[in-house]
BAVOVEX-138087 format. One record per residue (C-alpha): residue number from 1; residue in three letters; x, y, z. Coordinates in Angstrom, 3 decimals. Layout:
// residues N
<rec><num>NUM</num><residuo>ALA</residuo><xx>X</xx><yy>Y</yy><zz>Z</zz></rec>
...
// end
This chain:
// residues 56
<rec><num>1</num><residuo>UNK</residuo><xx>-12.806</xx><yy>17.497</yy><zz>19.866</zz></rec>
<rec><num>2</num><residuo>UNK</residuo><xx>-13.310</xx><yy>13.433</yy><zz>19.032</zz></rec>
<rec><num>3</num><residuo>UNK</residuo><xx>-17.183</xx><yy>12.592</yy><zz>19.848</zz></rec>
<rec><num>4</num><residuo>UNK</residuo><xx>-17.072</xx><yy>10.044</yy><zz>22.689</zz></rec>
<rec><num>5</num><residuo>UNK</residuo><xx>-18.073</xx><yy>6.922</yy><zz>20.522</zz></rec>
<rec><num>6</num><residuo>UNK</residuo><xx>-17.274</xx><yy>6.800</yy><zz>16.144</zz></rec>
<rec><num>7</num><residuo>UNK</residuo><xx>-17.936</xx><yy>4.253</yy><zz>13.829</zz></rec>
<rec><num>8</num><residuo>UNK</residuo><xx>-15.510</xx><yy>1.855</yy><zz>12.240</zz></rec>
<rec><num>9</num><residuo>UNK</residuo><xx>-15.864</xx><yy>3.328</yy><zz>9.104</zz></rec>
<rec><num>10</num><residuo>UNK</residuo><xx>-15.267</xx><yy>6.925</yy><zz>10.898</zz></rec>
<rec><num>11</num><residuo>UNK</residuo><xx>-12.235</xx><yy>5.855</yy><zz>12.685</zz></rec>
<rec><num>12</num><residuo>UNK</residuo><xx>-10.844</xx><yy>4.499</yy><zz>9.743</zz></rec>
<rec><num>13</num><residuo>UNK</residuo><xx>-11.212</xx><yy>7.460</yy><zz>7.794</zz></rec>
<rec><num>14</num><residuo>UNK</residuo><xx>-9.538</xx><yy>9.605</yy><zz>10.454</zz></rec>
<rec><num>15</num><residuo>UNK</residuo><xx>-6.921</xx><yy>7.726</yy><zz>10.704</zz></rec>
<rec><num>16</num><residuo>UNK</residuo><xx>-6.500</xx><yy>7.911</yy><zz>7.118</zz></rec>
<rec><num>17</num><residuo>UNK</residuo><xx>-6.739</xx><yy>11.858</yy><zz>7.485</zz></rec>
<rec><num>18</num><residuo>UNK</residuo><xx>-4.559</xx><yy>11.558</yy><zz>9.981</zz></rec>
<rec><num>19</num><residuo>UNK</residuo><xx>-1.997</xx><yy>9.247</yy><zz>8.061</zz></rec>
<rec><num>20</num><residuo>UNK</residuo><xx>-2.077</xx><yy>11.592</yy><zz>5.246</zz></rec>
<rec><num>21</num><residuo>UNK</residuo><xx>-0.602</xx><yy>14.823</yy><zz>7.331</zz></rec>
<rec><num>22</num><residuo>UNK</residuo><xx>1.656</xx><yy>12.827</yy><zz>9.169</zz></rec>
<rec><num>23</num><residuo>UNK</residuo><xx>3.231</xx><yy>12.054</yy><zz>5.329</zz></rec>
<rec><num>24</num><residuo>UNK</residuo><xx>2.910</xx><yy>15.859</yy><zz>4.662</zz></rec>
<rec><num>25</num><residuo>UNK</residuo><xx>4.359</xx><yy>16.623</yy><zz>6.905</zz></rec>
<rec><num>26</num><residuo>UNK</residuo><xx>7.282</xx><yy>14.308</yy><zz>6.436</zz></rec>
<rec><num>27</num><residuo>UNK</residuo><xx>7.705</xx><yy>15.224</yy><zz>3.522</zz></rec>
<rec><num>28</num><residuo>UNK</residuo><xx>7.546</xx><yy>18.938</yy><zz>4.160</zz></rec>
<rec><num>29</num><residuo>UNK</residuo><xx>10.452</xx><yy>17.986</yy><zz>6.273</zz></rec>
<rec><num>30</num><residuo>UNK</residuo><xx>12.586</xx><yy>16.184</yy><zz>3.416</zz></rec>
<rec><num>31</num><residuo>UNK</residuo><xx>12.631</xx><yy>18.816</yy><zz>1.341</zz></rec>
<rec><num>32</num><residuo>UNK</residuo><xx>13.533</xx><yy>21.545</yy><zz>4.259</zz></rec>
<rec><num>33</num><residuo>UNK</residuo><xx>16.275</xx><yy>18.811</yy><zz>5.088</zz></rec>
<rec><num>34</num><residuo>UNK</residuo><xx>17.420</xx><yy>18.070</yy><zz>1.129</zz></rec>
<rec><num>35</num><residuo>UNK</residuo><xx>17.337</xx><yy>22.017</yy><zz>0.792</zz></rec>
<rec><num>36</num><residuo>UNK</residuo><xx>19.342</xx><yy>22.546</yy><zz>3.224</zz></rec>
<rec><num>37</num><residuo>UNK</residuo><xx>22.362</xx><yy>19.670</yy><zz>3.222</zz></rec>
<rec><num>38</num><residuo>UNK</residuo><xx>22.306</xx><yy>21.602</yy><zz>-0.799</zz></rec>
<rec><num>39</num><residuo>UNK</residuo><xx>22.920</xx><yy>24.729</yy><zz>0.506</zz></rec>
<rec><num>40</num><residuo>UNK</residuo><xx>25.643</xx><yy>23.441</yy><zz>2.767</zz></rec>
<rec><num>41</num><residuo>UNK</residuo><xx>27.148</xx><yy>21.567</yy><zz>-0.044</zz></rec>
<rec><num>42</num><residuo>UNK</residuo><xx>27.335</xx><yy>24.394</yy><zz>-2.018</zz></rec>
<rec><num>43</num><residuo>UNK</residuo><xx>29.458</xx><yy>26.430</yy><zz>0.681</zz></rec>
<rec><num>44</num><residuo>UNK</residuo><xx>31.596</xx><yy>24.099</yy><zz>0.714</zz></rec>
<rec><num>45</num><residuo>UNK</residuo><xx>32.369</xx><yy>23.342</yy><zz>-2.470</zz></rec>
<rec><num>46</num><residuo>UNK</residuo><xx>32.600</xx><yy>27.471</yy><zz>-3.121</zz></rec>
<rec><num>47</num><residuo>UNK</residuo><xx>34.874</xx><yy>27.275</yy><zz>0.329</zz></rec>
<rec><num>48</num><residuo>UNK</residuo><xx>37.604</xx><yy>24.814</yy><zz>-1.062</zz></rec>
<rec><num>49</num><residuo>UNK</residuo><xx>37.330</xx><yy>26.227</yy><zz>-4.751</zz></rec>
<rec><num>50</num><residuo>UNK</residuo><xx>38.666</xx><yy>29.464</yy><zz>-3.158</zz></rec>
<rec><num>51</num><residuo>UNK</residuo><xx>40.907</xx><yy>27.811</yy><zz>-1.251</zz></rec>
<rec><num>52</num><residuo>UNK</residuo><xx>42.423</xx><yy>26.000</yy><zz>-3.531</zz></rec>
<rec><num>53</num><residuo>UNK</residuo><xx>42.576</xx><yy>29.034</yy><zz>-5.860</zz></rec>
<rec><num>54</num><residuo>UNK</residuo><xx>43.992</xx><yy>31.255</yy><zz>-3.058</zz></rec>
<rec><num>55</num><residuo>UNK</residuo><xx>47.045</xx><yy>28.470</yy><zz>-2.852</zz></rec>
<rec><num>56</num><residuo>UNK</residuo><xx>48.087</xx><yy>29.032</yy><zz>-6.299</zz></rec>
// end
């Protein structure tokens, strides 16, 4: 819970806190995002190689 009245310098440095896990976070998110469009590009590429190799 935030006490009633801070400081400038203690608002400032929970922002800063703050600021900092929001960009965790984000980036936490990135790499569960770039993880998973690899995964999916992976399927797919394995899907059309045996495609294509089924068409032979």
């Amino acid at each position: 819970m935030r006490p009633k009245r801070l400081s400038f310098e203690q608002l400032v440095n929970q922002n800063i806190r703050e600021l900092l896990d929001d960009e965790n976070s984000l980036n936490q998110l990135e790499m569960r995002i770039e993880k998973r469009h690899e995964a999916l590009t992976r399927k797919k590429r394995d899907q059309d190689a045996e495609f294509y190799s089924n068409e032979r």
